[in-house]
Steps between C-alpha positions, in 0.01 A plus 500: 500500500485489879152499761437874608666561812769226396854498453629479163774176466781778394910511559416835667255348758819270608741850537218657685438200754922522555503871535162534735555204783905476444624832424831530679619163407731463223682355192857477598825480277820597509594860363825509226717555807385185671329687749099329618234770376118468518202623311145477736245347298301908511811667378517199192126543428567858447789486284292237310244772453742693368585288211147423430477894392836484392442257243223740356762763453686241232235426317434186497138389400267324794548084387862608393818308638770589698792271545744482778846376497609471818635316848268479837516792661258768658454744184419158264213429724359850426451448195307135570258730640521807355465414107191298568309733709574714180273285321839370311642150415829436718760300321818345746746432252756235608839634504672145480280398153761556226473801276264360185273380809507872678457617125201303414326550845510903457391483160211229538399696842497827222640644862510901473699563751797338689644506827839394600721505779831712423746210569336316213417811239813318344423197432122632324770748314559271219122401470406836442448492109293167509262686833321716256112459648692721796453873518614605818736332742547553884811437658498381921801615690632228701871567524603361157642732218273615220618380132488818283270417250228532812626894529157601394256274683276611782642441849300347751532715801414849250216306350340466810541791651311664174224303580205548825356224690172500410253207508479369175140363326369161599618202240285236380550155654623369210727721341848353453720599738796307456689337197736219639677347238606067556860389486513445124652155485347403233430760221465814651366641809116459508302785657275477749259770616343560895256701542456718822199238584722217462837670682240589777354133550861352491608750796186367679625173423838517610410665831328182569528261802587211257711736259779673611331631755617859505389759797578843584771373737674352240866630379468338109864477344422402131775365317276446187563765272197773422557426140414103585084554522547776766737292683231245564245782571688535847483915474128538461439228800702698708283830421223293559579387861711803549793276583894658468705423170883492497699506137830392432523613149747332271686397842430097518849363608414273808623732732301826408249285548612380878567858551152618398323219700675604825488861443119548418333222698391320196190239617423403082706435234419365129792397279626223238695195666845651390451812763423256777777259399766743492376618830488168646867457370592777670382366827473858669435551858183411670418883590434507098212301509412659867140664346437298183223280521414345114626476167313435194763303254374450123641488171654186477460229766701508860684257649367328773751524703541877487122527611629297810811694552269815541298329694742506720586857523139492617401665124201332318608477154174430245500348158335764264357420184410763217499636187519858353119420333406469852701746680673318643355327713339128445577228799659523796593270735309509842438256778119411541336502823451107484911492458602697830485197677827365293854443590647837416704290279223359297337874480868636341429207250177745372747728406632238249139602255421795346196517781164583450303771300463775670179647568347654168730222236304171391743222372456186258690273350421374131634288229566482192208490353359796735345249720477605875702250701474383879641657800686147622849618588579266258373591106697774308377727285564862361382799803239731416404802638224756577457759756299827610788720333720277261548603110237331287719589205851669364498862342539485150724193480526487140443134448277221670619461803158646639371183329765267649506609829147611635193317474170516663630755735757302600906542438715211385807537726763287358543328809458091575346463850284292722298613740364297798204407658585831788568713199868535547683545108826335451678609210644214258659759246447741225392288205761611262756402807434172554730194415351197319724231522421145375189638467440575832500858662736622739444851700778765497383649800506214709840399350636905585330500854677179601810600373471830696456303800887395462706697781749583251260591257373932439282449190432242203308511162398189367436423121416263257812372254449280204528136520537281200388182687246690790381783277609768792717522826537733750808664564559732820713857471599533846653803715637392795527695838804698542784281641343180441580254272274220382523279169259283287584187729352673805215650364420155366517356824310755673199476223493120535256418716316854499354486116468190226838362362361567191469859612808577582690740241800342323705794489599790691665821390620714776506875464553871677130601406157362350387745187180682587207648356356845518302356764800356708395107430715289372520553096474126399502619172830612474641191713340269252697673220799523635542187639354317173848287458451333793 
């Protein structure tokens, strides 16, 4: 319900707000050809309107799912938009979860109908027998060939132009309007439901001064997938503020990514460490980073010394903490008015926490026995979480992990942390990832992060071995930069010093790449399996 003469919280109020004080500017990618092309956020918002009446045309029921299985790119964001102002349930499938994941997702979603872009109509052609909740399938043209078995599915551009652009009916607040689905490293992928309330409050949120601070100026390059919680809810910020929004689609090699940055004036970026690393790696010229002002980094810790080596470029690179429950979007780190006065050295040292909550997220630490613990900067405990818009639950999960992971409106995060007396979080580890040797607990992250710091170092996973006389080690599975060449002996003797002897892993495997998770983290998992015999 809303106060007469109010707004209702609704994703259609954000696409009006883009489309009434930033029509002209636009959501940039790069046509088949290669060629820059732009969509004005009026022109989207009509084509969005489209597909609202479209959708009625399939017949799908109001409350009923539609999937999408897709890259970034400007006809996926329709459909962010355009299914929930239909009073449907969007559902971003992730295109990198393996096929029993995409399989599951579909079928626990009971999605009706699915979208997919052409160049990957192949790779959902084998799934087709096990997607049998789907009744109708669209297929988006973006320069890829169309596998045959998608001969009879709807296309796109036809769909919409059956449709008018009418104004569709108010939604309630709290009708779901988006189904993101978590990583699924354990069991499969839990589902997680925002409502157009919730989506609405984050946007507010991450347009904030001590957020991400987006504003119409803004050029936002998101290199978070849409299918990873709406790419960190980046999109509908940017319709809020009426900011630009460039897509590089399945193009992430390092230099697509310098070429997009120059090309469109980027000021914001959001992306995993491995984007920025690459990047960095690549050491492009300084008219790259000419316009770009901040990066948010999250998903697995960042090495300090990258955050310095942006720093440099004159790029403020921010430590981002989050979780699909919450949209993404948890801690991040920020430099409090009372800290201005620092070195700029000691303020780059922030960067090394996960920051503080941002305005609307309450943290705590507790133990094991659910008792709330101090804010010392020194006591450890497992972070909880609560917010204006985070999940208070998971959709149908099958089992009790509603019971294991929520509480008193709070959400068990998995993570080990401290917080300080100034708020700031630092991250110790997942639980399930941290090393107990001799009965004492060493931190992966910590371990990675200094190992990352090594100049001939690109990335490194660290996990926990069996020890029959210290009950674990760690060992490190190292990539090193292209070129360089670095053994155990001096990555020993670059640790010592930095972390505890004790700390310091015992053996090092070298390889060409770290495995990875749906969600692009390091999949510990696997590395703790296959490396067993050591």
């Amino acid at each position: 319900m809303t106060a007469q003469g109010g707004i209702g919280l609704s994703v259609a109020t954000l696409l009006r707000r883009a489309a009434s004080v930033a029509p002209g500017k636009e959501i940039r990618e790069a046509d088949p050809a290669g060629r820059p092309v732009g969509t004005p956020w009026a022109v989207l918002r009509q084509r969005a309107l489209r597909l609202t009446n479209a959708l009625a045309r399939l017949g799908i029921e109001p409350g009923g799912a539609v999937a999408t299985f897709a890259w970034n790119s400007t006809r996926h964001l329709e459909w962010f938009f355009g299914v929930p102002m239909a009073s449907h349930v969007l559902v971003p499938v992730n295109v990198r979860f393996s096929d029993e994941q995409i399989a599951w997702v579909v079928a626990h979603a009971n999605a009706r109908v699915m979208v997919v872009d052409a160049s990957l109509t192949g790779r959902l052609a084998r799934l087709l027998p096990r997607l049998r909740s789907v009744r109708e399938f669209v297929v988006m043209p973006d320069g890829g060939e169309v596998h045959p078995a998608f001969a009879g599915a709807h296309h796109y551009e036809e769909l919409l132009a059956s449709a008018e652009p009418d104004e569709p009916r108010d939604v309630a607040e709290n009708r779901t309007a988006c189904l993101c689905y978590t990583g699924g490293t354990t069991g499969n992928p839990k589902g997680v439901a925002h409502s157009h309330r919730s989506i609405v409050l984050h946007s507010l949120a991450v347009c904030a001064a001590d957020a991400f601070a987006i504003r119409e100026r803004d050029v936002i390059l998101p290199l978070t997938p849409l299918f990873h919680a709406a790419a960190w809810g980046l999109p509908y910020a940017a319709a809020m503020a009426g900011a630009g929004l460039v897509f590089t689609g399945p193009h992430l090699k390092p230099e697509a990514i310098a070429a997009t940055l120059r090309r469109e004036r980027v000021t914001f970026s959001a992306g995993v460490p491995t984007f920025w690393l690459a990047l960095d790696e690549l050491d492009p010229p300084e008219e790259v980073f000419a316009s770009l002002e901040r990066i948010v980094c999250g998903g697995s810790a960042i090495p300090y010394g990258l955050v310095r080596r942006y720093a440099d470029r004159g790029v403020t690179m921010q430590q981002g903490l989050g979780m699909t429950e919450n949209m993404a979007l948890v801690a991040l780190t920020t430099v409090r008015g009372s800290q201005e006065s620092l070195p700029p050295e000691k303020q780059l040292e922030l960067h090394d926490t996960q920051g503080l909550a941002v305005p609307g997220v309450e943290l705590r630490l507790v133990g094991e026995r659910d008792e709330v613990l101090p804010h010392d900067g020194v006591t450890q405990g497992e972070l909880e979480v609560r917010s204006f818009w985070g999940a208070t639950r998971y959709e149908n999960p099958g089992d009790d992990t509603n019971t294991r992971k929520f509480h008193d409106g709070w959400l068990r995060s998995g993570d080990i942390a401290s917080i300080d007396p100034d708020g700031y979080v630092r991250i110790t580890d997942r639980s399930k990832d941290l090393i107990k040797s001799g009965g004492e607990w060493i931190s992966s992250i910590t371990v990675e992060s200094a190992l990352m710091d090594h100049p001939d170092v690109l990335e490194a996973a660290v996990v926990a071995m069996p020890d029959a006389r210290w009950q674990e080690r760690p060992l490190a599975v190292v990539v090193a930069r292209p070129g360089a060449g670095v053994a155990p002996e001096a990555l020993r003797a670059f640790l010592n010093g930095r972390l505890p002897k004790w700390w310091l892993p015992d053996r090092y495997v070298f390889v060409s790449e770290i495995p990875r998770t749906a969600t692009n983290k390091f999949d510990k998992k696997v590395l703790r399996s296959r490396y067993a015999g050591h």
